[in-house]
Structures are given as structure tokens and as C-alpha cells.
mmCIF file of the N, C-alpha and C atoms, coordinates in Angstrom:
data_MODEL
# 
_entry.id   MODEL 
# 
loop_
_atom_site.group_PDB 
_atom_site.id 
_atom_site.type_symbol 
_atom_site.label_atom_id 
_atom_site.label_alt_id 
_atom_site.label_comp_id 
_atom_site.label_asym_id 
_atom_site.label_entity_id 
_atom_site.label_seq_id 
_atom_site.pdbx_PDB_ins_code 
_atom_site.Cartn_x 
_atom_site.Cartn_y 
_atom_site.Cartn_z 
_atom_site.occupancy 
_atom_site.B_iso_or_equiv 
_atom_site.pdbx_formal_charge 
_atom_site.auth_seq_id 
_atom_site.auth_comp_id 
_atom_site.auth_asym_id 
_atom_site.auth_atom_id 
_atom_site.pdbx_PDB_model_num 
ATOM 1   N N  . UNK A 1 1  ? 22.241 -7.779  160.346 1.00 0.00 ? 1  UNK A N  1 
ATOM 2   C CA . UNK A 1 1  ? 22.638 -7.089  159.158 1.00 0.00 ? 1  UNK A CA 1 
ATOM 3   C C  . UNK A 1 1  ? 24.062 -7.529  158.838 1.00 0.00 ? 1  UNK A C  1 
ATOM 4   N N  . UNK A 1 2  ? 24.426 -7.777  157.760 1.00 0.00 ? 2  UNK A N  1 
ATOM 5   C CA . UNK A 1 2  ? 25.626 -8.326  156.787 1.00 0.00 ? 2  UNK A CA 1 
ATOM 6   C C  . UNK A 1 2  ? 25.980 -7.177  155.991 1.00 0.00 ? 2  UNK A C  1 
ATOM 7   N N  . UNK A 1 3  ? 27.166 -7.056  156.622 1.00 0.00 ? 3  UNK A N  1 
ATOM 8   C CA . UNK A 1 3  ? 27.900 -5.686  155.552 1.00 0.00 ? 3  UNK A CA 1 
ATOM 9   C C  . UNK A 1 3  ? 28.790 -6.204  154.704 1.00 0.00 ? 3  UNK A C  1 
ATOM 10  N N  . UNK A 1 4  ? 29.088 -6.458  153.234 1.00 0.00 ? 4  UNK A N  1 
ATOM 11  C CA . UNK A 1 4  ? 30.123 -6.856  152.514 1.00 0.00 ? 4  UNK A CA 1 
ATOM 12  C C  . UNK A 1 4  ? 30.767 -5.453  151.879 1.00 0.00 ? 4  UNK A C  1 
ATOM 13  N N  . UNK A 1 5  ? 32.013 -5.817  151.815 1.00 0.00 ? 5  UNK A N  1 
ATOM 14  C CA . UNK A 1 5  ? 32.423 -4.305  150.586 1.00 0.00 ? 5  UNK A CA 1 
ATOM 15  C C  . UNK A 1 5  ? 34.033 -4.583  150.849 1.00 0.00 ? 5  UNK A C  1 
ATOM 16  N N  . UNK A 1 6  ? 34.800 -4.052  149.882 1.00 0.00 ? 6  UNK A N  1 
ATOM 17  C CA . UNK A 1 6  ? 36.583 -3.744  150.187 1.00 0.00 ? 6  UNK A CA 1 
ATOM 18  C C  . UNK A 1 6  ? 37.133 -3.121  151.341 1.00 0.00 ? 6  UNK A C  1 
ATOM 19  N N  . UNK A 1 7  ? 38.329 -3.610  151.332 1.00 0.00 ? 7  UNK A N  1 
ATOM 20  C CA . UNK A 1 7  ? 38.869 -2.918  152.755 1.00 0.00 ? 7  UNK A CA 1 
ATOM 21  C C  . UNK A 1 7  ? 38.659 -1.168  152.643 1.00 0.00 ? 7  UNK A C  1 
ATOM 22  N N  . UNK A 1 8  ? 38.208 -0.599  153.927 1.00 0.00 ? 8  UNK A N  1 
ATOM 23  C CA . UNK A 1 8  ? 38.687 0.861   153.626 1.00 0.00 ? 8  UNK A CA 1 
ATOM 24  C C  . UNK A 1 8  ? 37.189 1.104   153.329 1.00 0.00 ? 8  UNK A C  1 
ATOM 25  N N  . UNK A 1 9  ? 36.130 0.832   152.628 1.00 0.00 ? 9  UNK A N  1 
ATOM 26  C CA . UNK A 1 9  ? 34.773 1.396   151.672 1.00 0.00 ? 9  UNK A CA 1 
ATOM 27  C C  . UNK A 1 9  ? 33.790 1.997   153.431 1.00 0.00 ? 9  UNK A C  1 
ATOM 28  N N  . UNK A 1 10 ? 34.367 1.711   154.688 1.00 0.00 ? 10 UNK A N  1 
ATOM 29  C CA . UNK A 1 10 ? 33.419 2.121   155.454 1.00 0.00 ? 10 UNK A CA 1 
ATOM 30  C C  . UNK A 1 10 ? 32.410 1.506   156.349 1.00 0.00 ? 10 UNK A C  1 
ATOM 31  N N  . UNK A 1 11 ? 32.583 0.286   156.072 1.00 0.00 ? 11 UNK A N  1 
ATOM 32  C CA . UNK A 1 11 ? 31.917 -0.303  156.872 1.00 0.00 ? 11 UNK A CA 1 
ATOM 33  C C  . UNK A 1 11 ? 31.443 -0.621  158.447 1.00 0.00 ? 11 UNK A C  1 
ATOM 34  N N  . UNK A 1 12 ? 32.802 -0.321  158.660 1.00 0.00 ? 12 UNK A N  1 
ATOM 35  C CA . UNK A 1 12 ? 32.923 -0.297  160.329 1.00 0.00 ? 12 UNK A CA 1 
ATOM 36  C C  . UNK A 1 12 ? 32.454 1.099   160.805 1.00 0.00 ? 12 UNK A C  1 
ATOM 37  N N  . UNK A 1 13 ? 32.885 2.070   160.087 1.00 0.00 ? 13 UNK A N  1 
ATOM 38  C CA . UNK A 1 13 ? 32.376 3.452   160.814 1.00 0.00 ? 13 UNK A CA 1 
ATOM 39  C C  . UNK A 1 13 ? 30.926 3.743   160.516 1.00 0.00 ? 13 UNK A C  1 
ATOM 40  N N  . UNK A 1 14 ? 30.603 2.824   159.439 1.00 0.00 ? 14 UNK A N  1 
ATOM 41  C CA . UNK A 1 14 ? 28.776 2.886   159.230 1.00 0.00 ? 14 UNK A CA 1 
ATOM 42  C C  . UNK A 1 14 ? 28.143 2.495   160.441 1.00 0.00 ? 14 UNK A C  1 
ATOM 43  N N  . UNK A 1 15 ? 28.687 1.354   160.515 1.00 0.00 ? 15 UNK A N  1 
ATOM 44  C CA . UNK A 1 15 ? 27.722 0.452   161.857 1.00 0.00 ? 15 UNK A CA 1 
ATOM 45  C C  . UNK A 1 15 ? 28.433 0.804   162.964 1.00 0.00 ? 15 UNK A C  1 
ATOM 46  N N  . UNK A 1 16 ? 29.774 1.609   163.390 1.00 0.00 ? 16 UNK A N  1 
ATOM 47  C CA . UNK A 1 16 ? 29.651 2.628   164.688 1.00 0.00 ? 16 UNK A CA 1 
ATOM 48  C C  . UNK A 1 16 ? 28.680 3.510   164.694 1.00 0.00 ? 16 UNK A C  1 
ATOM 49  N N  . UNK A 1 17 ? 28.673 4.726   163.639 1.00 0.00 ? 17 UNK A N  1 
ATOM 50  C CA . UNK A 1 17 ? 27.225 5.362   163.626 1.00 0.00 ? 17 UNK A CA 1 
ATOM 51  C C  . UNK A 1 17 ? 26.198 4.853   164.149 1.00 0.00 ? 17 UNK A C  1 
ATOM 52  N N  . UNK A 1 18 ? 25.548 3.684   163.664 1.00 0.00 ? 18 UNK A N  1 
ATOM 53  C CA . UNK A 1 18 ? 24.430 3.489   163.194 1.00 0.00 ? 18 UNK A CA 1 
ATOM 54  C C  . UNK A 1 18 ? 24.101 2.954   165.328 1.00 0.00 ? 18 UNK A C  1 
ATOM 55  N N  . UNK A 1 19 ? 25.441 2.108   165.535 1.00 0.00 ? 19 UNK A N  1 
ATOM 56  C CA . UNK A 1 19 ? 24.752 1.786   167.132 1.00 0.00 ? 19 UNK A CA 1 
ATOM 57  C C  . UNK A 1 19 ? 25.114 2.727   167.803 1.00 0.00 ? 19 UNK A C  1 
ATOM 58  N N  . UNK A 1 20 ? 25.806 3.968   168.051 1.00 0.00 ? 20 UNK A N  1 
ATOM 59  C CA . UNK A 1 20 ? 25.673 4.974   168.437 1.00 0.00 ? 20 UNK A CA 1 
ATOM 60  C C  . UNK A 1 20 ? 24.776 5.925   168.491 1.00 0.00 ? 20 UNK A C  1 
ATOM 61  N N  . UNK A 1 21 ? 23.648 5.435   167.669 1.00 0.00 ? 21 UNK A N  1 
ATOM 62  C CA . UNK A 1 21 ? 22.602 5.866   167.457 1.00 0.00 ? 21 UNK A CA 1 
ATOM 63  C C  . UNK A 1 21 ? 21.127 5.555   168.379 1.00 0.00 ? 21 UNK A C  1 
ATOM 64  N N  . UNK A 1 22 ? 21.796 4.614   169.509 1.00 0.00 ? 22 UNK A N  1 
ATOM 65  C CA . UNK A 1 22 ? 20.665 3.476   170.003 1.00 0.00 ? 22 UNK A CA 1 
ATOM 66  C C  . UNK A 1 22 ? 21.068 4.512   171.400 1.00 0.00 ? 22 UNK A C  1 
ATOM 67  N N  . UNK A 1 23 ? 20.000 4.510   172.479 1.00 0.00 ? 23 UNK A N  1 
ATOM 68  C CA . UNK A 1 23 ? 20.416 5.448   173.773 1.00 0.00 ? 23 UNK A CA 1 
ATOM 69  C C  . UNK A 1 23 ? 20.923 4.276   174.895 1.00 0.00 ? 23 UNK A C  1 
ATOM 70  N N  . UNK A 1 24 ? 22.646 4.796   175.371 1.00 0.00 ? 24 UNK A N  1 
ATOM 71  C CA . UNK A 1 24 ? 22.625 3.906   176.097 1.00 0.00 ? 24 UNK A CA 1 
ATOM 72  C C  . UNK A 1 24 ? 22.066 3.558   177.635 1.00 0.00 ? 24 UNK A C  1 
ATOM 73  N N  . UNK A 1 25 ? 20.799 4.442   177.751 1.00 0.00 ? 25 UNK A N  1 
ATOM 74  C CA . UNK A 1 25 ? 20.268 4.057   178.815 1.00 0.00 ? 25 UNK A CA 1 
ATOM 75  C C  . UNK A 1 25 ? 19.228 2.317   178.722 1.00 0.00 ? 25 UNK A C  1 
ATOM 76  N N  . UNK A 1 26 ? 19.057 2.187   177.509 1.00 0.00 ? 26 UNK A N  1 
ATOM 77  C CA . UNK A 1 26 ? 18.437 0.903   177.099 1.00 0.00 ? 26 UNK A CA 1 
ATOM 78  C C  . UNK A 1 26 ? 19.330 -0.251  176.523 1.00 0.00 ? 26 UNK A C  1 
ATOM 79  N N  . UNK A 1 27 ? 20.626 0.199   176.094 1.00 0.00 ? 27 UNK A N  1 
ATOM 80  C CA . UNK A 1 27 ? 21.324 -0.819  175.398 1.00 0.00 ? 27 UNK A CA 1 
ATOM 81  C C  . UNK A 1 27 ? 22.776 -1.162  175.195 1.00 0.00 ? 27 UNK A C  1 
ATOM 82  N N  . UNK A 1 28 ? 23.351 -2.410  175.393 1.00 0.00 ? 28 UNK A N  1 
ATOM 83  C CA . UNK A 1 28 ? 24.792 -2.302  176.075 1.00 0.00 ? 28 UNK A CA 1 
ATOM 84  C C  . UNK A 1 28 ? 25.394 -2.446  174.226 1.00 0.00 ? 28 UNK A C  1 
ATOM 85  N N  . UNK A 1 29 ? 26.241 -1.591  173.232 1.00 0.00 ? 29 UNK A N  1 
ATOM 86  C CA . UNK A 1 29 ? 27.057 -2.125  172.583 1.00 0.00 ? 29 UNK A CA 1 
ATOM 87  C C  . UNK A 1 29 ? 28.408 -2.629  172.371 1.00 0.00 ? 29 UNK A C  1 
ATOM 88  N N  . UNK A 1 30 ? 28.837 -4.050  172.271 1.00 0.00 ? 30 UNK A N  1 
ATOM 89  C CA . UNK A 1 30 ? 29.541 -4.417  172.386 1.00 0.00 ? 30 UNK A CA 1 
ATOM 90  C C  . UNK A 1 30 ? 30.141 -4.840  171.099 1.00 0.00 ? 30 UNK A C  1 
ATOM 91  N N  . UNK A 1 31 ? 31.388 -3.894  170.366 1.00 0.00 ? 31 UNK A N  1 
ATOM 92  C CA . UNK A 1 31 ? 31.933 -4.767  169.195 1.00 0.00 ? 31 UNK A CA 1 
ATOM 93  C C  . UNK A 1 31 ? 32.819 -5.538  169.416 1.00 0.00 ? 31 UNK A C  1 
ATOM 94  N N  . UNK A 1 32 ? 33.419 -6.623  168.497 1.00 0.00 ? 32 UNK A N  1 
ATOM 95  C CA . UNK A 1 32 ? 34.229 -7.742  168.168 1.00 0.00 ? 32 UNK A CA 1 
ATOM 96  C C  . UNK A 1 32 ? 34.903 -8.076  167.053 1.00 0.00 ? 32 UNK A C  1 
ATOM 97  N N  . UNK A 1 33 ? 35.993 -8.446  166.941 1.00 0.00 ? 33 UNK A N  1 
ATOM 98  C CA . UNK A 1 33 ? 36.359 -8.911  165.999 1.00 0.00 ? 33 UNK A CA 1 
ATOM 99  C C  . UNK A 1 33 ? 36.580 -10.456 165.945 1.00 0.00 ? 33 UNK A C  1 
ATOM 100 N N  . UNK A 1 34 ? 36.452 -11.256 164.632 1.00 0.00 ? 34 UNK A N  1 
ATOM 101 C CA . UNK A 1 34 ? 37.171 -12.637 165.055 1.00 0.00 ? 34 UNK A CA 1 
ATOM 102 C C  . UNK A 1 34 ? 38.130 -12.709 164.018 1.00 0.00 ? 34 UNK A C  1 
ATOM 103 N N  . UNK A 1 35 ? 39.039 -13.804 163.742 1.00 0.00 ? 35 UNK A N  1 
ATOM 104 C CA . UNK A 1 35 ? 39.863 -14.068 163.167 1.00 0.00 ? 35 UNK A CA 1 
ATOM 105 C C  . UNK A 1 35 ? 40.751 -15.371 163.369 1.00 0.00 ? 35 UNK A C  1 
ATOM 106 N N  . UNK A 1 36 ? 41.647 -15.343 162.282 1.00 0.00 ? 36 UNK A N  1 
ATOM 107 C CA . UNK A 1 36 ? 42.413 -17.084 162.635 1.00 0.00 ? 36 UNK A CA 1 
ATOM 108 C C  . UNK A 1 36 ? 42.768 -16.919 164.021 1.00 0.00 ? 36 UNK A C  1 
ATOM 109 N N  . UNK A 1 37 ? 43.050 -16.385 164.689 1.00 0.00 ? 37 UNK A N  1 
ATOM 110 C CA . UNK A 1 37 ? 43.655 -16.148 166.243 1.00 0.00 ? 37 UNK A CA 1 
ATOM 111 C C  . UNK A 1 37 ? 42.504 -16.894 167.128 1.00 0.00 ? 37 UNK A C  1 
ATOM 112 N N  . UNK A 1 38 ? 41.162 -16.394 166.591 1.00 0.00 ? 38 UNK A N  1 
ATOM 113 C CA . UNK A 1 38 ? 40.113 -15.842 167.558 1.00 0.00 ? 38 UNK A CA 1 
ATOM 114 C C  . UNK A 1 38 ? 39.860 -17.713 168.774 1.00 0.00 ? 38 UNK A C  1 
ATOM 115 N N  . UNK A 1 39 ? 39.388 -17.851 169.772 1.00 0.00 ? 39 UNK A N  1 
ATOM 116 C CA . UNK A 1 39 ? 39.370 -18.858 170.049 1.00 0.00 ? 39 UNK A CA 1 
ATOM 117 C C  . UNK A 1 39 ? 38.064 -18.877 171.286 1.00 0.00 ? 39 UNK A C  1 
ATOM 118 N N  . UNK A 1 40 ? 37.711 -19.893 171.794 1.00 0.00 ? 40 UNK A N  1 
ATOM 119 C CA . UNK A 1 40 ? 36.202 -19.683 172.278 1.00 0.00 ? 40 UNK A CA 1 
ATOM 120 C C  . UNK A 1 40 ? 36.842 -18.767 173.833 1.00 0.00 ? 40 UNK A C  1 
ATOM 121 N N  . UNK A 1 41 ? 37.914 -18.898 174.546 1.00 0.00 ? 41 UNK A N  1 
ATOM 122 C CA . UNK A 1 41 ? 38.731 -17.647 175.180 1.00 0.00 ? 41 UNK A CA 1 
ATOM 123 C C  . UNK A 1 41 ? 38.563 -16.637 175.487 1.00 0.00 ? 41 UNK A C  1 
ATOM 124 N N  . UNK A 1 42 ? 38.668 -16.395 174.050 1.00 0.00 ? 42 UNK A N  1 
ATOM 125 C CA . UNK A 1 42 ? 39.377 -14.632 173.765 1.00 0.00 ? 42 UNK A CA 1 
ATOM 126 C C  . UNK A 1 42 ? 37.752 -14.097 174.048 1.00 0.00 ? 42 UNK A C  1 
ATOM 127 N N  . UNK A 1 43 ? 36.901 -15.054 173.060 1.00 0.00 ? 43 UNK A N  1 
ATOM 128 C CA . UNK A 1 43 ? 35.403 -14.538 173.196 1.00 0.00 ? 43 UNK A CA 1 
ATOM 129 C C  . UNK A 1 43 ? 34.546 -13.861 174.224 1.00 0.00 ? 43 UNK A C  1 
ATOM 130 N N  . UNK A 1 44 ? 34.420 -15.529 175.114 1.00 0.00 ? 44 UNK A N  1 
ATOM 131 C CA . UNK A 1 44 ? 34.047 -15.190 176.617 1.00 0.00 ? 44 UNK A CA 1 
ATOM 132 C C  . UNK A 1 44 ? 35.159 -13.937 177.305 1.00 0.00 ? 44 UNK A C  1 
ATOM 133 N N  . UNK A 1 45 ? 36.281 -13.515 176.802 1.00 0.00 ? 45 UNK A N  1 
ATOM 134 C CA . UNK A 1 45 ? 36.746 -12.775 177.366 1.00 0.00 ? 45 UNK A CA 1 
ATOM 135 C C  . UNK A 1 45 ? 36.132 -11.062 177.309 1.00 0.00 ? 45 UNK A C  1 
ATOM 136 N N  . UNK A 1 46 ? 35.675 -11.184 175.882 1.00 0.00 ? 46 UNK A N  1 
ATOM 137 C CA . UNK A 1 46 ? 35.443 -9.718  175.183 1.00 0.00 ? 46 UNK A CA 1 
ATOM 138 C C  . UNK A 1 46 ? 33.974 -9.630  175.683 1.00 0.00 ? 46 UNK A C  1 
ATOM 139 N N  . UNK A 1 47 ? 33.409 -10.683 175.821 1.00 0.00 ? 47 UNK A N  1 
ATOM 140 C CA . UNK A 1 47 ? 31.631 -10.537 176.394 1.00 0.00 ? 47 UNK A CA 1 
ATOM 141 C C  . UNK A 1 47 ? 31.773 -10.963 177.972 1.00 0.00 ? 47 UNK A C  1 
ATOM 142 N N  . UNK A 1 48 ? 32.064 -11.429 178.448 1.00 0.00 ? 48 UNK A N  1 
ATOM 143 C CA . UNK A 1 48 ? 32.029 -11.421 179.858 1.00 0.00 ? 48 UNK A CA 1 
ATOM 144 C C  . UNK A 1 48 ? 32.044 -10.177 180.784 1.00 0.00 ? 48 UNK A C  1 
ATOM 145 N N  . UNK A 1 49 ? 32.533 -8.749  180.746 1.00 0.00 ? 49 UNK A N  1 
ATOM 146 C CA . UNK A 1 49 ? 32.505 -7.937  181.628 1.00 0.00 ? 49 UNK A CA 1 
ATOM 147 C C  . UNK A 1 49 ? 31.401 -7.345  180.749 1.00 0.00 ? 49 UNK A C  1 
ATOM 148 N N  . UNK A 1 50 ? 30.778 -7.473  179.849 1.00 0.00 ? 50 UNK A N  1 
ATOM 149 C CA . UNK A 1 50 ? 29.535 -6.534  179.551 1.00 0.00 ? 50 UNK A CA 1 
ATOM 150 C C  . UNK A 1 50 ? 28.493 -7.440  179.825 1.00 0.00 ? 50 UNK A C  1 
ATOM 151 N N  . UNK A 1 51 ? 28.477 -8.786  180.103 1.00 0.00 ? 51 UNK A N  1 
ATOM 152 C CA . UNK A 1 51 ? 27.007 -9.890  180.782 1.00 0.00 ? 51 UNK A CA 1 
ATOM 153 C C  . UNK A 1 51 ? 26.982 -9.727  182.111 1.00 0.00 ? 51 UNK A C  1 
ATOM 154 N N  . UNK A 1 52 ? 25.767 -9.820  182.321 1.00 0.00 ? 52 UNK A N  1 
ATOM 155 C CA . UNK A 1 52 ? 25.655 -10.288 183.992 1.00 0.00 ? 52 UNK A CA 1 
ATOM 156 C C  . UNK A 1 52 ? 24.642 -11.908 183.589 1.00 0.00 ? 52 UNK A C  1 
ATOM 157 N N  . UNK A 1 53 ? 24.899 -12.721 184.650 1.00 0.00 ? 53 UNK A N  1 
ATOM 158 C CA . UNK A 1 53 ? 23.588 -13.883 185.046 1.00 0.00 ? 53 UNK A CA 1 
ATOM 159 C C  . UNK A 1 53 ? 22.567 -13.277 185.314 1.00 0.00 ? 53 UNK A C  1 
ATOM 160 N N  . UNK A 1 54 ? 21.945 -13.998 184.348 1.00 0.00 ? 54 UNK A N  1 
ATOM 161 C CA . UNK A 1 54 ? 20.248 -13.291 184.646 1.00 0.00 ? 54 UNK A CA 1 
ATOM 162 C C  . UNK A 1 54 ? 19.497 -14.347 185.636 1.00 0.00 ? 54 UNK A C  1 
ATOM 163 N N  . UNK A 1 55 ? 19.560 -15.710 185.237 1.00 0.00 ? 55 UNK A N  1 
ATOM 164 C CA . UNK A 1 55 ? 19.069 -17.083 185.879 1.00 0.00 ? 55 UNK A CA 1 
ATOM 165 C C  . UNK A 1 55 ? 20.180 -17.974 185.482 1.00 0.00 ? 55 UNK A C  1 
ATOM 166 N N  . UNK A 1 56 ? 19.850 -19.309 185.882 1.00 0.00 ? 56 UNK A N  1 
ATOM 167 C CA . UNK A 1 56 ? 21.068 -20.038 185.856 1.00 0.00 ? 56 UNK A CA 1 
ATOM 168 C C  . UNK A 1 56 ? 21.309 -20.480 184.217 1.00 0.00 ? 56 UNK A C  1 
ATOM 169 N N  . UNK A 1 57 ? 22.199 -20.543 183.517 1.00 0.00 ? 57 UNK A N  1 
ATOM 170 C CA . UNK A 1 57 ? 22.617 -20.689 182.115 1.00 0.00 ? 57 UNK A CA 1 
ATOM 171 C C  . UNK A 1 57 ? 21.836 -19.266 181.462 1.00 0.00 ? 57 UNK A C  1 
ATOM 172 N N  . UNK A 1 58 ? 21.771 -18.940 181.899 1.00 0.00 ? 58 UNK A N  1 
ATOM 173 C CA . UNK A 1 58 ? 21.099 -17.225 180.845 1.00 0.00 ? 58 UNK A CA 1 
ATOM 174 C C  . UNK A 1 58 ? 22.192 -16.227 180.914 1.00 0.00 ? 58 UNK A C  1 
ATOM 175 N N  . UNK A 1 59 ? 22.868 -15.536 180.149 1.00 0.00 ? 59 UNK A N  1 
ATOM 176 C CA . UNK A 1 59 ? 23.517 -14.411 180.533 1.00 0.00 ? 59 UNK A CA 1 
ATOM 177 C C  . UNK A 1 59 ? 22.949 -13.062 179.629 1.00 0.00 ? 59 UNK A C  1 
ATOM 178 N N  . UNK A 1 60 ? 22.866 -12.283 180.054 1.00 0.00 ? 60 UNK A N  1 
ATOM 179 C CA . UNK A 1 60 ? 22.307 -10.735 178.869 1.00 0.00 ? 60 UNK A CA 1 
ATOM 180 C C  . UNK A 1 60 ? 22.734 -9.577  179.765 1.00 0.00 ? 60 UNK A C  1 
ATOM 181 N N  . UNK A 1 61 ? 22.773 -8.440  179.296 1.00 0.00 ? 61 UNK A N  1 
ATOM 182 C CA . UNK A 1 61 ? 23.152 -7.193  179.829 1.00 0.00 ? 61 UNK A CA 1 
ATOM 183 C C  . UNK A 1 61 ? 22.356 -6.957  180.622 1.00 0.00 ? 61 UNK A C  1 
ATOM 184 N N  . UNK A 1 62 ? 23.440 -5.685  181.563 1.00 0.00 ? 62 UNK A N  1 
ATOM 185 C CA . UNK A 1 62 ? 22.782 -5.286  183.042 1.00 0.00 ? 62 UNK A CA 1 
ATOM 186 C C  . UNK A 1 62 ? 21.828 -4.256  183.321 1.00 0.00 ? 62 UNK A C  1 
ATOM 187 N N  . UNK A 1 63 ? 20.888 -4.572  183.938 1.00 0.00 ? 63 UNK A N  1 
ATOM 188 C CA . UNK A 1 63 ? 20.069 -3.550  184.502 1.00 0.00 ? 63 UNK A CA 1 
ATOM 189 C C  . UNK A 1 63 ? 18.961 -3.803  182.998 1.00 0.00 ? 63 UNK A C  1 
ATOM 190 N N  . UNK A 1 64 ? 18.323 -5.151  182.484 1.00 0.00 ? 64 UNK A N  1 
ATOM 191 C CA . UNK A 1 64 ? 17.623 -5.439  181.387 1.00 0.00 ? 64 UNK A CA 1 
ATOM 192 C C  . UNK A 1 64 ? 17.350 -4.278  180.591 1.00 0.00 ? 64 UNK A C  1 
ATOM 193 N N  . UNK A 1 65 ? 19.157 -4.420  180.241 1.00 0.00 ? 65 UNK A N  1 
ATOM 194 C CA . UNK A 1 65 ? 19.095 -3.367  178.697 1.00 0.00 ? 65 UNK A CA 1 
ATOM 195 C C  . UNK A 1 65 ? 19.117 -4.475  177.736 1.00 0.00 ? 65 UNK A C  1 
ATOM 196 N N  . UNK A 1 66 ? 18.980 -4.099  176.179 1.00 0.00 ? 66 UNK A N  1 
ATOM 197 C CA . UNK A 1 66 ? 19.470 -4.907  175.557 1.00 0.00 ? 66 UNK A CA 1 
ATOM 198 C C  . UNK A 1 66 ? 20.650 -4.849  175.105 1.00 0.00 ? 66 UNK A C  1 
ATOM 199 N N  . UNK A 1 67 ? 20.830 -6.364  174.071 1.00 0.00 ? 67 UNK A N  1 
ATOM 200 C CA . UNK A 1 67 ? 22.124 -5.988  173.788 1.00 0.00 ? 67 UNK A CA 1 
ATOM 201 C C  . UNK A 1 67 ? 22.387 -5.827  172.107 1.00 0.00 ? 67 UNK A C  1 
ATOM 202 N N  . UNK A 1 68 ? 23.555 -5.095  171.593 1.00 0.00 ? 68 UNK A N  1 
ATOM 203 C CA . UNK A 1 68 ? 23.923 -5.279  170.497 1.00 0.00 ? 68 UNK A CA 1 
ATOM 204 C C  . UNK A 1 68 ? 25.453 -5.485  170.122 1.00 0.00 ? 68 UNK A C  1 
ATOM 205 N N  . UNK A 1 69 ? 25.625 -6.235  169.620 1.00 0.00 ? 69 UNK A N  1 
ATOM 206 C CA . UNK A 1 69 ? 26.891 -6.889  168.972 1.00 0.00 ? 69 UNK A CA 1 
ATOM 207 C C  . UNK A 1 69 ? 27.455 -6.717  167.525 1.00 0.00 ? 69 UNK A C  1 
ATOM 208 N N  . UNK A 1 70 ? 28.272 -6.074  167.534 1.00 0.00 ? 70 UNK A N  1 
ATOM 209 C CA . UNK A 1 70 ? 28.691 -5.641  166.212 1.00 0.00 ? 70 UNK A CA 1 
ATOM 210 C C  . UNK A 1 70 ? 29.854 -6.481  166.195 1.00 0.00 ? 70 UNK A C  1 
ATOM 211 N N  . UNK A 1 71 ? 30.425 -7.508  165.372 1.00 0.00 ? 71 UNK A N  1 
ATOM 212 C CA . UNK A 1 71 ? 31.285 -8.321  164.825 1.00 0.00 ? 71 UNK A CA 1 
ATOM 213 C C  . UNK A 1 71 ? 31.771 -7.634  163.829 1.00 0.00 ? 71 UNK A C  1 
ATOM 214 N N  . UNK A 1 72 ? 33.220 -7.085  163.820 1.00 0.00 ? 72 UNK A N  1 
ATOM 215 C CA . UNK A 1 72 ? 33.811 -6.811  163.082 1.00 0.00 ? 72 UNK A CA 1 
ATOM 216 C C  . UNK A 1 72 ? 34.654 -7.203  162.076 1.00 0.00 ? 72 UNK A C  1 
ATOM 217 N N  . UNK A 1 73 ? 34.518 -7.151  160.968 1.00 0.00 ? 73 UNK A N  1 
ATOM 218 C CA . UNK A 1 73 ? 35.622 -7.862  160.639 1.00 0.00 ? 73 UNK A CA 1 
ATOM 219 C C  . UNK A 1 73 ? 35.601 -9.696  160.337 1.00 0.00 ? 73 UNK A C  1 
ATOM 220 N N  . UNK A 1 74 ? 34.243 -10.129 160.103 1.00 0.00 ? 74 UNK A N  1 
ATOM 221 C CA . UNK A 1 74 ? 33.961 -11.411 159.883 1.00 0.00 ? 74 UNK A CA 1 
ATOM 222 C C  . UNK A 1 74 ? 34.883 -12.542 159.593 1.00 0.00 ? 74 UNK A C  1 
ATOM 223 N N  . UNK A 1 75 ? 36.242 -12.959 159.937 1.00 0.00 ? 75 UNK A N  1 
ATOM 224 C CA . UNK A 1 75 ? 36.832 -14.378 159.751 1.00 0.00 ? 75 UNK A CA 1 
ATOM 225 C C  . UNK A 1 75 ? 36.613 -15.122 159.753 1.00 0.00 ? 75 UNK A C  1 
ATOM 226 N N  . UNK A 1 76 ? 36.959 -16.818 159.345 1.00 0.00 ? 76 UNK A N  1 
ATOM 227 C CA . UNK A 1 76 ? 36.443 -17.751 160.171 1.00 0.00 ? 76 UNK A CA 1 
ATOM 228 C C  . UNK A 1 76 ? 37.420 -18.055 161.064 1.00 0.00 ? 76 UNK A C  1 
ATOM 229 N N  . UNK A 1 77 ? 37.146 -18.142 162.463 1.00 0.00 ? 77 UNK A N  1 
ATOM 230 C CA . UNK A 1 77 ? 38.443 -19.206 163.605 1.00 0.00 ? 77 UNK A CA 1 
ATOM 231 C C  . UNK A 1 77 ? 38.843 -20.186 163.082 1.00 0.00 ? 77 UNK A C  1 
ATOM 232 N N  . UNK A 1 78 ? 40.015 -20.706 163.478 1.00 0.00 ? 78 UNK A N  1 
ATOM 233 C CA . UNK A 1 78 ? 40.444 -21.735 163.174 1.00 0.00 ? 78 UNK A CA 1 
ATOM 234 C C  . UNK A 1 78 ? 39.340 -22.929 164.036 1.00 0.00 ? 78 UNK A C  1 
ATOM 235 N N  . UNK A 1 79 ? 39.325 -24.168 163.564 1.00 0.00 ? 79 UNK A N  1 
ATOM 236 C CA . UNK A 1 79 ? 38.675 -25.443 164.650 1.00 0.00 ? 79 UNK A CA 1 
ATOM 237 C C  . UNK A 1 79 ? 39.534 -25.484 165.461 1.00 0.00 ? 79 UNK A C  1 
ATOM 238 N N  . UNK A 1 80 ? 39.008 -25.281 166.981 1.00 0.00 ? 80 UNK A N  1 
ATOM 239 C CA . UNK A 1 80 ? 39.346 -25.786 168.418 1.00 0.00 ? 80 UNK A CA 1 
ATOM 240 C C  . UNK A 1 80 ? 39.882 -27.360 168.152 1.00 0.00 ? 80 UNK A C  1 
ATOM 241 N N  . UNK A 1 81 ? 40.687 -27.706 168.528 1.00 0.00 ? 81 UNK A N  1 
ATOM 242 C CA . UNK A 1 81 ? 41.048 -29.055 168.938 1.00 0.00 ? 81 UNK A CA 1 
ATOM 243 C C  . UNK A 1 81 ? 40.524 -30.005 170.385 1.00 0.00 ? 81 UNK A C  1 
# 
């Protein structure tokens, strides 16, 4: 889901509701923001203590909940060098 609208119109506290709404005995939510700052880093930083290894190159939440990701705040990063 793609939320567009002006600063301030609500968006972020819609889609807190809305995954607050999911039970977290089934599902890990994890929000994010990116921005000119944002870098592949910061990323793995903000998702790494909510993944576990499932098999080798797989990562998803623990105890096979699912997951949901709320991106806040849509930027684009700058290109990595």
C-alpha cells in the first residue's frame, strides 16, 4: 500500500493504526524511514535485530511470524559509490 498526501494530513498515524491492528503473536512490525542520509548500513542496521536466519541467505522474523514493514516517509537515498 502507497500512501501519498501533505505533510501533517496523517499518514503515518493511519498505517500505525492500521499495523497495530495485526496480533503480535503472528507478526513482527517493523517501521523505517529512508532519506538522502539513508545508506545500505543504516538499513541492515534497522532490520537486523528484528531477522533471524532461517536457512542459509534467507532471513524473516522469529519464531515464523510474519513480517510487516512500514517505510516511512518515502525518499530516494542518495547512489552508494
Amino acid at each position: 500500500m502507497l500512501k501519498c498526501g501533505g505533510t501533517g494530513t496523517g499518514k503515518s498515524l493511519n498505517c500505525d493504526t492500521l499495523i497495530s491492528m495485526f496480533p503480535s503473536s503472528r507478526y513482527t512490525a517493523l517501521t523505517m524511514s529512508f532519506s538522502a542520509q539513508s545508506n545500505v548500513m543504516s538499513i541492515h542496521q534497522c532490520l537486523g535485530p528484528k531477522l533471524k536466519r532461517r536457512k542459509a541467505g534467507i532471513l524473516g522474523p522469529d519464531n515464523n511470524k510474519k513480517g510487516l514493514v512500514l517505510v516511512d516517509d518515502l525518499n530516494m537515498p542518495k547512489k552508494e559509490k
